[in-house]
VOPAGU-2260 file (C-alpha; in pm, 1 decimal, decimal comma):
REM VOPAGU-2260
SITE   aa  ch    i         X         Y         Z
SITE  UNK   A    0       0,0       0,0       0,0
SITE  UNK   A    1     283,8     232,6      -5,2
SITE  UNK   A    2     216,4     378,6    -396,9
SITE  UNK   A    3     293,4     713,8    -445,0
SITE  UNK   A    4     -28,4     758,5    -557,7
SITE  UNK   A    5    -210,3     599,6    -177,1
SITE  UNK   A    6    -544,0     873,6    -177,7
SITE  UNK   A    7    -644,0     841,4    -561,5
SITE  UNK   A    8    -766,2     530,1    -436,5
SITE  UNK   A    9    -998,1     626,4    -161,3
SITE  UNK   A   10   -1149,1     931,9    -309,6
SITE  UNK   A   11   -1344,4    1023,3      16,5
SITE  UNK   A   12   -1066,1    1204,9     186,7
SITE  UNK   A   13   -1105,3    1478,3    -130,1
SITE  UNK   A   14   -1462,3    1536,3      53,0
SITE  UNK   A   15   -1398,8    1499,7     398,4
SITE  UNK   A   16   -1234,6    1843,5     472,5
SITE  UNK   A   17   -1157,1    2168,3     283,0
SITE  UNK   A   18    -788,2    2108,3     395,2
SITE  UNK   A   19    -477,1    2028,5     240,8
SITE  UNK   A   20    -680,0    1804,3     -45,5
SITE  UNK   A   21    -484,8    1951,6    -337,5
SITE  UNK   A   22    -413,1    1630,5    -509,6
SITE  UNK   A   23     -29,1    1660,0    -538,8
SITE  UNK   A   24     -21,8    1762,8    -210,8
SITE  UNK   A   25    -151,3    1435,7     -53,7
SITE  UNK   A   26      54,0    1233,7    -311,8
SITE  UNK   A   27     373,3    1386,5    -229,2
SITE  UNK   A   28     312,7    1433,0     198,3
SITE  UNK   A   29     215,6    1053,2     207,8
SITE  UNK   A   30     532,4     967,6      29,2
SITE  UNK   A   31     745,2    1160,7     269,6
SITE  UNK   A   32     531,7    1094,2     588,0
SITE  UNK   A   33     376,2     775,6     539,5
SITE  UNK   A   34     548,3     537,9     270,4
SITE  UNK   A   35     895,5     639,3     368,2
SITE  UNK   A   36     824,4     565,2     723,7
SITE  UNK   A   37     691,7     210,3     653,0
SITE  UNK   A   38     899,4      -0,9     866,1
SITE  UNK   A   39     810,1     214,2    1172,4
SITE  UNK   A   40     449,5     220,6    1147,3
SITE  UNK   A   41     379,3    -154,4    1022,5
SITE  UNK   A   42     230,6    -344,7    1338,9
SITE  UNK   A   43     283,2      -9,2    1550,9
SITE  UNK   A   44      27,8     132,1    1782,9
SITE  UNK   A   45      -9,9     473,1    1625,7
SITE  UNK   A   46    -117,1     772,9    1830,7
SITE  UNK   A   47    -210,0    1037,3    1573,2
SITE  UNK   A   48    -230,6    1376,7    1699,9
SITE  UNK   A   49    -518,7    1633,7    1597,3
SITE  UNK   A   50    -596,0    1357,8    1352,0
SITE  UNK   A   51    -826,1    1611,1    1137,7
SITE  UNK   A   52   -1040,9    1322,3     913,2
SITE  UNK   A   53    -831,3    1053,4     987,8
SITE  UNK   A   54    -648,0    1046,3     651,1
SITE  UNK   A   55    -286,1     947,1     823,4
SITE  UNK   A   56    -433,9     686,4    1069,7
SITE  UNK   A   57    -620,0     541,8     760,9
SITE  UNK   A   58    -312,9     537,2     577,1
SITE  UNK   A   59     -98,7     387,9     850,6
SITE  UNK   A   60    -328,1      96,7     907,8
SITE  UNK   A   61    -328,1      98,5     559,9
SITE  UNK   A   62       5,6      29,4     577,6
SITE  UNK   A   63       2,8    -218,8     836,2
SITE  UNK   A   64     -35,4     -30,2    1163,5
SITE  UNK   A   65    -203,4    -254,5    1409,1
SITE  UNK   A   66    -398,9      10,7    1587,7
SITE  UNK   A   67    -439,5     394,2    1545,2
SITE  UNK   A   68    -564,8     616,2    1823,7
SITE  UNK   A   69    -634,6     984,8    1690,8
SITE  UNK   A   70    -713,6    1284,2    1918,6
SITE  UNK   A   71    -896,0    1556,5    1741,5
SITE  UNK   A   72   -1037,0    1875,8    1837,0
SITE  UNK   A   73   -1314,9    1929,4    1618,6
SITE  UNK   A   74   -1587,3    1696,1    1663,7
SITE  UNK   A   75   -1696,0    1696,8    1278,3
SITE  UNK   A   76   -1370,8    1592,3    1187,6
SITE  UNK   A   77   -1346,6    1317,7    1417,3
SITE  UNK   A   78   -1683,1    1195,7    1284,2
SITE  UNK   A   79   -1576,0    1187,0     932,8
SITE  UNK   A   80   -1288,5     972,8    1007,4
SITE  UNK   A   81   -1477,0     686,4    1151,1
SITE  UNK   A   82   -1774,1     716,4     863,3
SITE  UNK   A   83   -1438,8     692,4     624,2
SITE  UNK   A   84   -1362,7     398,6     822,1
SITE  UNK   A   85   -1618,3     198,4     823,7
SITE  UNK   A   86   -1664,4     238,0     413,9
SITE  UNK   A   87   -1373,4     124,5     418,6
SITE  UNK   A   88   -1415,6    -167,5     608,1
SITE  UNK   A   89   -1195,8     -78,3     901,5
SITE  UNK   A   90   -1260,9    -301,9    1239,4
SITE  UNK   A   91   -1388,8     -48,1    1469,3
SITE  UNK   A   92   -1108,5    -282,5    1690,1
SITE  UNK   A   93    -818,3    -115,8    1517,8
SITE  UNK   A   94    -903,9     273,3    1572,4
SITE  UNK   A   95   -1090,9     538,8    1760,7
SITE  UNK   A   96   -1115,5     920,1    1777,2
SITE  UNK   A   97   -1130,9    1067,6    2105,0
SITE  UNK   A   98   -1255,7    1458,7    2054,0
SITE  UNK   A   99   -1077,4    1684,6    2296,0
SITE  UNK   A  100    -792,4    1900,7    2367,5
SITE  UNK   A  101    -500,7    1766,5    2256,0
SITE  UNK   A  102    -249,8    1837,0    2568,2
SITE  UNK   A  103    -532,4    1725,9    2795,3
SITE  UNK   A  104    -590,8    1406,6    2629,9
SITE  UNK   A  105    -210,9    1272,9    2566,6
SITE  UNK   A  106    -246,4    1186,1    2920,4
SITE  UNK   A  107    -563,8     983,6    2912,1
SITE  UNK   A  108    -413,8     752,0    2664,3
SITE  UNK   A  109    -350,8     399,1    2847,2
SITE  UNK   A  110    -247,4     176,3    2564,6
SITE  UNK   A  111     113,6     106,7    2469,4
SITE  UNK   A  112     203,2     351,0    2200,6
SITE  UNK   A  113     465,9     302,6    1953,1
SITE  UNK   A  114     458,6     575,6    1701,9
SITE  UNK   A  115     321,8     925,4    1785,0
SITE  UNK   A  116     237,0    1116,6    1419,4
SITE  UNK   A  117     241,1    1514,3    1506,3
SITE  UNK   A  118     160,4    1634,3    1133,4
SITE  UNK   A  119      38,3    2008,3    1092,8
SITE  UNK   A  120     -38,5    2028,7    1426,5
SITE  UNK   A  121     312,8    2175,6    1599,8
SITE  UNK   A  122     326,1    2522,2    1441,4
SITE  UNK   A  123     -76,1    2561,9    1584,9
SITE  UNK   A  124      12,6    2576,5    1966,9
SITE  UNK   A  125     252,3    2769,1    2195,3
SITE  UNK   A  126     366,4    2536,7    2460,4
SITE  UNK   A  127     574,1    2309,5    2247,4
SITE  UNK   A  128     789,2    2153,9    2497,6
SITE  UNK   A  129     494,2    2098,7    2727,4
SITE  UNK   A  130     355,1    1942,8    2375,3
SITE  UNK   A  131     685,3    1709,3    2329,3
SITE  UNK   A  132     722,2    1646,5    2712,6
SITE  UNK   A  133     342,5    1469,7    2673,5
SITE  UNK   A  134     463,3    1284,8    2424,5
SITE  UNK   A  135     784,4    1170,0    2574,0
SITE  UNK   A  136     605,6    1069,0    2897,0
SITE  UNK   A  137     395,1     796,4    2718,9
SITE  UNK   A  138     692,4     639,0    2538,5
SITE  UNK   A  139     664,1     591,1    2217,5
SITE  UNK   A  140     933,1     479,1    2018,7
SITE  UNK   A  141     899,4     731,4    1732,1
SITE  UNK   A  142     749,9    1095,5    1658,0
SITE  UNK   A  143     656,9    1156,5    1311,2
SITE  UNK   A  144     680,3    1503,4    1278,1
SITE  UNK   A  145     588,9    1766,1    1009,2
SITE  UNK   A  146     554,3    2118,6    1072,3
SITE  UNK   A  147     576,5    2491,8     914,8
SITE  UNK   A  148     877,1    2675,3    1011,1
SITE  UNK   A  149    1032,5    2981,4    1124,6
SITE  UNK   A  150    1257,9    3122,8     825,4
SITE  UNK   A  151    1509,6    3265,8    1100,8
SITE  UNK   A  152    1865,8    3113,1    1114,2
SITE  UNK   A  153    1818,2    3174,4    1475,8
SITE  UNK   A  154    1700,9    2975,2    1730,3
SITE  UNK   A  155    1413,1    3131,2    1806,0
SITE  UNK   A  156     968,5    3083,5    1794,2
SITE  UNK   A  157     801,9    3328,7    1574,3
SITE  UNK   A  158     500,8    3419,3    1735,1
SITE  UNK   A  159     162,2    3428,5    1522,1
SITE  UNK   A  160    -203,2    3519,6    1558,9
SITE  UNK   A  161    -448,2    3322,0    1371,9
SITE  UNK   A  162    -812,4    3340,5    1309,3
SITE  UNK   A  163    -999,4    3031,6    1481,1
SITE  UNK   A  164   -1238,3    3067,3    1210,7
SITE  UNK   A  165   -1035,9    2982,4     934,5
SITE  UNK   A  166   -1056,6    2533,3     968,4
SITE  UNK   A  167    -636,5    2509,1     902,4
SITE  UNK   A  168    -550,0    2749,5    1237,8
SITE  UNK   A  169    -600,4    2666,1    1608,2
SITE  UNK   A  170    -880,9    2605,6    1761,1
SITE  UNK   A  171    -881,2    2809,8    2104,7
SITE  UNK   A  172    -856,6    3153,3    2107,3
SITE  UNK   A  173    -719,0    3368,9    2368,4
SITE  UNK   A  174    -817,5    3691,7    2176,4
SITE  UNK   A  175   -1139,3    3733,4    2001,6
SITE  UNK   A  176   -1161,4    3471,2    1721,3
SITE  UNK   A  177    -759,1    3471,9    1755,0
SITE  UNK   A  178    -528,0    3248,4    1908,2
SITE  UNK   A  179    -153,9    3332,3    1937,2
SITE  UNK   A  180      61,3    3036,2    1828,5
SITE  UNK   A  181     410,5    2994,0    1734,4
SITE  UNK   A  182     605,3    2918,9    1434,6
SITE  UNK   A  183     968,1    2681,1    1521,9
SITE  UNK   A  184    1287,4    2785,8    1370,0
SITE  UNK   A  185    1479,7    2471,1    1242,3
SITE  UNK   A  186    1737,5    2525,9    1518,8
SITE  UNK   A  187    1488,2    2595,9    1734,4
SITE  UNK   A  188    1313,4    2286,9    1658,4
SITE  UNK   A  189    1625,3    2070,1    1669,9
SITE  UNK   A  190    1733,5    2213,5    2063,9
SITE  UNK   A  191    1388,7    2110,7    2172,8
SITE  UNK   A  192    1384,5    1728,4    2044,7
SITE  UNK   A  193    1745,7    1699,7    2179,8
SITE  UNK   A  194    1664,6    1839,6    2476,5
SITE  UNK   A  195    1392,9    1623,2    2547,3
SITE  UNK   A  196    1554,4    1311,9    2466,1
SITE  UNK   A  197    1505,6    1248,1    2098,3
SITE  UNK   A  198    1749,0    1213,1    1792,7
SITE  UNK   A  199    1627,4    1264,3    1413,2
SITE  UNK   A  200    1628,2    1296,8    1033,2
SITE  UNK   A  201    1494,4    1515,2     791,7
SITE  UNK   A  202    1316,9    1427,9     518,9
SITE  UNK   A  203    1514,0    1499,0     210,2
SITE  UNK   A  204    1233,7    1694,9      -6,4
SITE  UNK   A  205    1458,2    1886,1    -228,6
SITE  UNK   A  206    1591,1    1510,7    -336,4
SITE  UNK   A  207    1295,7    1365,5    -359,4
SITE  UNK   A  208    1295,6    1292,1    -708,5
SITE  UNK   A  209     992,2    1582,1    -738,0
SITE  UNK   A  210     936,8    1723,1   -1099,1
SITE  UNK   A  211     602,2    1867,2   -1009,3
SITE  UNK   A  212     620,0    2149,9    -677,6
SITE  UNK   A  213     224,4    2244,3    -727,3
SITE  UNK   A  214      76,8    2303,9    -424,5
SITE  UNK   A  215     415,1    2175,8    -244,8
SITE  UNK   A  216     626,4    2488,1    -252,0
SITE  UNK   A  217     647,9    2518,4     108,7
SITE  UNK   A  218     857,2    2182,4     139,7
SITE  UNK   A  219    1084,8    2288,4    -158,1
SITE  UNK   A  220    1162,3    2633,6       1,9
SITE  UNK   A  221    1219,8    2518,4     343,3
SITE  UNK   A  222     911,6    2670,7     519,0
SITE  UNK   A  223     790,1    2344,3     618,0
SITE  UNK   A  224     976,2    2039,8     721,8
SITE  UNK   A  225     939,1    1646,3     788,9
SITE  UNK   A  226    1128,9    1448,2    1057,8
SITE  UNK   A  227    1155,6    1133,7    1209,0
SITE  UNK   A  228    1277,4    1149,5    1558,5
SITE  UNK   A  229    1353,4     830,0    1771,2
SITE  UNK   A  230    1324,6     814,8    2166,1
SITE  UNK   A  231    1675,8     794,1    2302,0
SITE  UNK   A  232    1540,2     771,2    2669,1
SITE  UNK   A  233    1546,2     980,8    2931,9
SITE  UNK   A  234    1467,8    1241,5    3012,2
């Protein structure tokens, strides 16, 4: 199941949110996130984090993920993912959604996790060290991780306001219909997974072997970026 070409074969996830659908999009994020990652996720608990419709837990069990948990914020989302699922002919044994806040609900989860996926998700929230210190307390032996980026050299967060309303920001707002969120430098980025115990690789986008940037020129100019990370222990 690892094609290049994984979504043209389950059309639904074109309907099932307004986000990220673009066609060449989806083709070219599962080959970074999903098909290059195979040997992690197959027979992996997955824990997928503000799992939108469900598109990356369907593909990892897809791919031969035993279970998938996702934790999404928006209940309509959550909904579409298990109506996806079951025309699909998922066993309702092998996922759920849970609809909550994310940083309250890392906490609830009691199952053995193997592989946490944090994709589009990082660059939405402020306390990103609480964020990875949630995820390192549950153990997982791998974070998936894709995420917008600061384009300072420096170390540093960029912070952001972004309006609730639009369905690809935040969800809580701590202005009216805004939210204040921050935006990762690379370095910046790379000091927080060492520092909380993890070591990692970039995904290669600019070699690839991509002819065809539509819709993907984020990746190709370095404002967004792919990882694996791998749980070196403690702390």
């Amino acid at each position: 199941m690892a094609g290049n070409d994984f979504f043209d074969s389950y059309q639904d996830f074109f309907e099932t949110s307004s986000v990220g659908i673009a066609p060449n999009r989806l083709k070219n994020r599962y080959r970074a996130l999903i098909a290059n990652n195979v040997d992690i996720i197959k027979n992996s608990t997955v824990l997928d984090l503000a799992s939108h419709d469900g598109r990356w837990s369907f593909a990892c069990l897809m791919n031969g993920a035993s279970r998938v948990i996702g934790i999404e914020g928006r209940r309509d989302l959550a909904k579409n993912g298990e109506d996806t699922m079951k025309k699909y002919g998922i066993s309702a044994a092998r996922y759920s959604f849970i609809v909550g806040d994310l940083f309250e609900e890392i906490g609830k989860v009691r199952e053995k996790i193997d592989v946490v996926l944090c994709f589009g998700i990082f660059y939405h929230v402020m306390n990103h060290m609480l964020l990875l210190s949630s995820i390192k307390q549950i153990s997982p032996r791998y974070l998936l991780l894709d995420s917008a980026v600061s384009a300072s050299d420096d170390p540093v967060i960029e912070l952001r306001l972004e309006n609730i309303r639009d369905p690809a920001a935040a969800i809580k707002a701590n202005t009216s219909n805004r939210a204040l969120v921050g935006w990762p430098s690379r370095k910046a980025l790379e000091l927080m997974l060492v520092d909380i115990g993890y070591n990692f690789k970039y995904y290669d986008w600019a070699n690839a072997g991509i002819t065809n940037w539509e819709d993907i020129e984020d990746y190709r100019d370095g404002r967004r970026v792919s990882l694996v990370a791998r749980n070196t222990g403690p702390p």
